[in-house]
C-alpha positions in Angstrom: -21.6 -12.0 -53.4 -21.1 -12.1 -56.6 -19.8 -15.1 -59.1 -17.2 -15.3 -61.8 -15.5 -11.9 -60.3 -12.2 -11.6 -60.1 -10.3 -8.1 -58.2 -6.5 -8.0 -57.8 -4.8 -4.7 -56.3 -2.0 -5.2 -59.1 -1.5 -2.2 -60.8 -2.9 -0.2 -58.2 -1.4 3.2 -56.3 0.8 1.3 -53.3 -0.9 3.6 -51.0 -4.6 2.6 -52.2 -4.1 -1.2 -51.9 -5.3 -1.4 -48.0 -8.6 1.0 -48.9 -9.3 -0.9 -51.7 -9.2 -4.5 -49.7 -11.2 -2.7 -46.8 -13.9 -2.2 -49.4 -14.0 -5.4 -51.2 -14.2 -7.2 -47.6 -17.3 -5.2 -46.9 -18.8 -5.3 -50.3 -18.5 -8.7 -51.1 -19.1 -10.3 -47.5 -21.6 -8.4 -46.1 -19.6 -5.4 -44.3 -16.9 -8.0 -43.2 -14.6 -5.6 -41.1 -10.8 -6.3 -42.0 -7.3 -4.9 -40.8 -3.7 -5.9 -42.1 -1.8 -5.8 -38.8 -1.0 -2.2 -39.5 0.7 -2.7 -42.6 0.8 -0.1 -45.4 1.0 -1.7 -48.3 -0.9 -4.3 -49.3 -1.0 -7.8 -52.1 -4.3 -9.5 -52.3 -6.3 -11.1 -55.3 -9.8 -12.8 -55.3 -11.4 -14.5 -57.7 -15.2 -16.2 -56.7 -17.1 -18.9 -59.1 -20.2 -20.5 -58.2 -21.1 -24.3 -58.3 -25.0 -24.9 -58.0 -25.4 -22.9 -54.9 -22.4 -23.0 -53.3 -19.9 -20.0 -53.7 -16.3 -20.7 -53.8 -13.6 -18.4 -54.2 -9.6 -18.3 -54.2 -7.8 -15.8 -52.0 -4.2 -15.1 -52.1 -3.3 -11.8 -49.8 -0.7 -10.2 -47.7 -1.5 -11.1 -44.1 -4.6 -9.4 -42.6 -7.5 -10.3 -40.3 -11.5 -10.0 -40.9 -14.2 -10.1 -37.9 -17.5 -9.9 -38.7 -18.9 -7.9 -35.3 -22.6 -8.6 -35.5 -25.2 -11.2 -36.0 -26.6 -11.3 -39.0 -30.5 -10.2 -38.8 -32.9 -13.0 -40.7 -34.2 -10.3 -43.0 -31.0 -9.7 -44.5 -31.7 -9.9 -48.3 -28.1 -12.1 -48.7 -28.8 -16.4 -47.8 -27.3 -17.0 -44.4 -24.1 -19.6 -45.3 -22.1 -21.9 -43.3 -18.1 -21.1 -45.0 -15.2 -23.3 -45.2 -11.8 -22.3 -45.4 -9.7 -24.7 -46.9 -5.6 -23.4 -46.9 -3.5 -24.1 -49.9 -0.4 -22.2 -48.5 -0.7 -20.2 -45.1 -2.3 -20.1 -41.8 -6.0 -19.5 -40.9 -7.1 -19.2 -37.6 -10.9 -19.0 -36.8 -12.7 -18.2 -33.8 -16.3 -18.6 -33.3 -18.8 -19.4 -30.0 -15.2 -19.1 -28.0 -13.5 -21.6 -30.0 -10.5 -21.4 -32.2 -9.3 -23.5 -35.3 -6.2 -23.4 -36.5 -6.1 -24.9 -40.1 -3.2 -25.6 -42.3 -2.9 -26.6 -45.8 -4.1 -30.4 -45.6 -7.0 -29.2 -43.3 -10.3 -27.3 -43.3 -12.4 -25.1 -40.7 -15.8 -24.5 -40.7 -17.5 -21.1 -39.5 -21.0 -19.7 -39.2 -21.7 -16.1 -41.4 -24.6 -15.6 -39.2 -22.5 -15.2 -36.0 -19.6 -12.9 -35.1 -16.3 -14.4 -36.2 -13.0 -13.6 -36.6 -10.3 -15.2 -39.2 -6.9 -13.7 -38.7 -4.3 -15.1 -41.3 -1.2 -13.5 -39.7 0.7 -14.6 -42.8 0.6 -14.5 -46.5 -1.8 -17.3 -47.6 -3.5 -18.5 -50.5 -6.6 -20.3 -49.4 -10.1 -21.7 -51.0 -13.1 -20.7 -49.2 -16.5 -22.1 -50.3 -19.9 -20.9 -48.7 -22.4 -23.7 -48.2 -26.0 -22.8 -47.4 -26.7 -23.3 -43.9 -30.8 -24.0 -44.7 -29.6 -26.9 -46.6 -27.3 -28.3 -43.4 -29.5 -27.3 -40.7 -31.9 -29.3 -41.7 -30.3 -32.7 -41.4 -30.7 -32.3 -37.6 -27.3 -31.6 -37.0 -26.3 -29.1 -33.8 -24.4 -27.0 -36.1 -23.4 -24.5 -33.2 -21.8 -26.8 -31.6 -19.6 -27.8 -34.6 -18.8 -24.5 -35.5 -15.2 -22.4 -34.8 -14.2 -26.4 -35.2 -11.1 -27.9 -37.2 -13.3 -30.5 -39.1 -9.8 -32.8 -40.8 -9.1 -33.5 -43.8 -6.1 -35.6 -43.5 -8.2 -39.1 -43.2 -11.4 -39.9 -43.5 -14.5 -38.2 -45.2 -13.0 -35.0 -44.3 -10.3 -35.6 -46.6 -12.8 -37.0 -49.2 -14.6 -33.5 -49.0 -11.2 -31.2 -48.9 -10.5 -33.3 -52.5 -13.8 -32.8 -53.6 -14.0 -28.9 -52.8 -10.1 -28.0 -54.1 -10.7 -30.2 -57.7 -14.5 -28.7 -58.4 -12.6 -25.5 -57.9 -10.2 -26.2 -60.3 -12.4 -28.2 -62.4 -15.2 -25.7 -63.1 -14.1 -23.6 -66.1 -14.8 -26.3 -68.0 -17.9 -27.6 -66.5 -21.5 -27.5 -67.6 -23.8 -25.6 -65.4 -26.0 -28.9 -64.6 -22.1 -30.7 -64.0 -21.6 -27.5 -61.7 -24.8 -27.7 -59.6 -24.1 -31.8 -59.3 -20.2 -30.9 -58.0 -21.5 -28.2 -55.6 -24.5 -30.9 -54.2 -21.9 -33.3 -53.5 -19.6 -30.7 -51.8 -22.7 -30.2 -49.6 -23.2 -33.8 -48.9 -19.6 -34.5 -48.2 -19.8 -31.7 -45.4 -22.5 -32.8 -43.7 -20.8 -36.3 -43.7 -17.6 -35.0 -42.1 -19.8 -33.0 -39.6 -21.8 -35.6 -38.6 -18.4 -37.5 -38.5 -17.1 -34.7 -36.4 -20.4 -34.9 -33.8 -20.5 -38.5 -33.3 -16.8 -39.1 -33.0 -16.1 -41.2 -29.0 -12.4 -41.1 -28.8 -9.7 -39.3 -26.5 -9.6 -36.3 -29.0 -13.1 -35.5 -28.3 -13.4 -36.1 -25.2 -10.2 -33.6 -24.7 -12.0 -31.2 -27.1 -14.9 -31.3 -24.8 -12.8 -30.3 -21.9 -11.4 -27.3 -23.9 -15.2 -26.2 -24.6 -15.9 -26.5 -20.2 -12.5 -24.1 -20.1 -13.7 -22.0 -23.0 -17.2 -21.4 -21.8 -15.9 -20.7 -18.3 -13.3 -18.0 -20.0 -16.1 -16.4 -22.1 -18.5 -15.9 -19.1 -16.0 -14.6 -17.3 -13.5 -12.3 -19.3 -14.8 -8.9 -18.3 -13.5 -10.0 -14.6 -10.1 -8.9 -13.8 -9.0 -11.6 -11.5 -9.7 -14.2 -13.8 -6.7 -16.5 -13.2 -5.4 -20.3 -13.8 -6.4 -20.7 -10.0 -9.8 -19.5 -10.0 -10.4 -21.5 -13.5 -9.0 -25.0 -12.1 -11.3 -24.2 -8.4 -14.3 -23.2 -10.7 -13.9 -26.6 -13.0 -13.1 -28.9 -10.1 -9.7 -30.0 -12.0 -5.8 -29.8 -11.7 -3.3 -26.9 -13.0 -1.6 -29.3 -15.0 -4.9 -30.2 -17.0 -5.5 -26.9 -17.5 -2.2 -26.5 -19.2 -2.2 -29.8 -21.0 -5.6 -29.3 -22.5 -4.4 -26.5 -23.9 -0.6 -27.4 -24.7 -2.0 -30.2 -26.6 -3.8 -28.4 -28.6 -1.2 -25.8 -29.5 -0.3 -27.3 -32.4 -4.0 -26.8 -34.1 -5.7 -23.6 -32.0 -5.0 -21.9 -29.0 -1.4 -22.3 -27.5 -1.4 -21.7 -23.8 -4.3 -21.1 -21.6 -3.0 -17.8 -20.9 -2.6 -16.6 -24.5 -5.9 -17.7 -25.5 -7.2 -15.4 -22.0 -5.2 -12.5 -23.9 -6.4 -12.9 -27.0 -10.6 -13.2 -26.3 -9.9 -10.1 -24.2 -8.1 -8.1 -26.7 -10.5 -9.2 -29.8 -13.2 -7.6 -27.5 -11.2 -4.9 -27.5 -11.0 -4.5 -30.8 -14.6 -5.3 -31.5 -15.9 -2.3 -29.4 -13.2 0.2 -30.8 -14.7 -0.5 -34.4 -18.3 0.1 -32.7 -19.5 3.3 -33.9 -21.7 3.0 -30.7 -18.8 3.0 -28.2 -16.9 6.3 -29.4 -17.8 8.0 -26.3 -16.0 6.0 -24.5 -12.4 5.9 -23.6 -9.6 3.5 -24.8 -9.2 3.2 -21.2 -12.5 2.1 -19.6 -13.0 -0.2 -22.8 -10.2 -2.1 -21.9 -10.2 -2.2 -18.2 -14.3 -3.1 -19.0 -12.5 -6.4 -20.9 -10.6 -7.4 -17.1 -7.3 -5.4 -17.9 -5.4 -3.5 -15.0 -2.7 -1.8 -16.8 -3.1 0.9 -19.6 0.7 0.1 -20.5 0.2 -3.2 -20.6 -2.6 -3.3 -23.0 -1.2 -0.7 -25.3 1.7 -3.2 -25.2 -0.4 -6.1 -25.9 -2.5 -4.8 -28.2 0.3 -3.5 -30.5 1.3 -7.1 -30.9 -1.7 -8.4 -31.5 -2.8 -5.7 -34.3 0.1 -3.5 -35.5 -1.7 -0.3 -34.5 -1.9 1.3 -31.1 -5.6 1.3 -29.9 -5.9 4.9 -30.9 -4.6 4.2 -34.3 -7.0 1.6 -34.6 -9.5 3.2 -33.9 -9.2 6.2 -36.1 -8.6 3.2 -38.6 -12.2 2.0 -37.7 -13.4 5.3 -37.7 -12.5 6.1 -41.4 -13.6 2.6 -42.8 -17.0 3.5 -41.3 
């Protein structure tokens, strides 16, 4: 990507606004595949700076989604990143490794650009994101898979030291040197692996339940494709009640998932959506794609899937078809 660009779809033809952000979120983030919920119309401006080697840029859009389908192949030319994205007004929900963050303004989530993600902001939002390379956090020994697809904080703590740090070098560096601008981005760096190493060593009830969501999660993931899947078979499989099931889940509704079931619905629909992009799977039906991600009904997913996206599945695929 690019630094000191700036690309806003004022001025342009209403009915070029959603082509036009299709393109930039390929162009500038490595074919980053995007939708806006079936929308079209569409509002979005970015501008993207650089301090030292990290790459920060302001977003303020319409809502829309982005998934990045594929891992990233080590030859690619661009540096692999680990990016932030920090909220100033909006919602940004990430998911990554079968994990979900929900982050707020007053919080920040962390994602890997070297594994398939998806960020859906299902409303308009204005939010800082700032790419830190991953060589230079990977090798402080952290397990950084494991604290990706996470809410790291920023409401207490170093966490909240780092959100302060990232939002005022933002708004700070017009008027920067370059040398003050490589110092600010090194200390953005070091303040994220502080909160991460924070994040991996924290003992309390809230990681212990977040570890609990992972055993759920990682059961979910290995078995989505299976249509009897149920709340049953999950609780048998994990030798645990129902009820903490549910409250695992509940609890965290306020930051990620909401209800066991949703969250079920969701990994199973974003499948969906990953193989009707796939150029790959065009010979196959809308159909066997989704009773191949454990749905029974063809009504019931076109349902589904309409609320989750805005598009039918044949509309989005045509969709994926022409931004391909």
């Amino acid at each position: 990507m690019s630094t000191a660009l700036s690309l806003s779809t004022d001025g342009m033809p209403a009915r070029e606004t959603v082509g036009a952000w299709h393109d930039w979120m390929a162009g500038l983030f490595y074919g980053l595949q995007s939708d806006v919920y079936g929308d079209t119309e569409f509002d979005g401006h970015l501008h993207s700076t650089r301090a030292g080697d990290v790459l920060m840029v302001r977003l303020e859009a319409n809502r829309h989604r982005v998934t990045q389908m594929a891992t990233r192949s080590a030859q690619h030319s661009d540096a692999p990143y680990l990016k932030i994205v920090a909220p100033w007004q909006g919602l940004a929900s990430v998911e990554q490794h079968g994990r979900q963050a929900r982050a707020r303004p007053g919080a920040w989530a962390i994602y890997d650009t070297t594994g398939r993600y998806v960020v859906q902001n299902p409303e308009r939002s204005q939010h800082l994101i700032v790419m830190v390379p991953k060589e230079q956090l990977a090798a402080s020994g952290l397990r950084l898979q494991e604290l990706m697809g996470r809410l790291v904080g920023g409401t207490a703590g170093i966490s909240r030291v780092a959100l302060e740090a990232m939002r005022s070098t933002y708004l700070e560096l017009p008027s920067m040197s370059a040398q003050a601008a490589r110092g600010a981005g090194d200390l953005i760096t070091e303040l994220v692996r502080l909160s991460l190493c924070d994040l991996a060593g924290q003992g309390t009830a809230a990681t212990q339940a977040e570890a609990m969501r992972d055993r759920i999660r990682a059961h979910v993931g290995r078995h989505l494709h299976d249509a009897s899947l149920s709340i049953e078979g999950i609780a048998q499989a994990l030798n645990c009640s129902k009820r903490l099931l549910h409250k695992s889940f509940g609890e965290h509704e306020g930051e990620g998932e909401g209800t066991l079931a949703q969250y079920i619905l969701q990994r199973r629909l974003e499948g969906c959506m990953r193989e009707l992009r796939d150029a790959t799977q065009a010979t196959r039906s809308i159909t066997e794609i989704a009773f191949s991600w454990g749905f029974n009904s063809s009504a019931h997913f076109s349902r589904a899937f309409r609320a989750h996206t805005g598009l039918s599945p044949s509309d989005y695929r045509r969709q994926g078809a022409a931004v391909n």
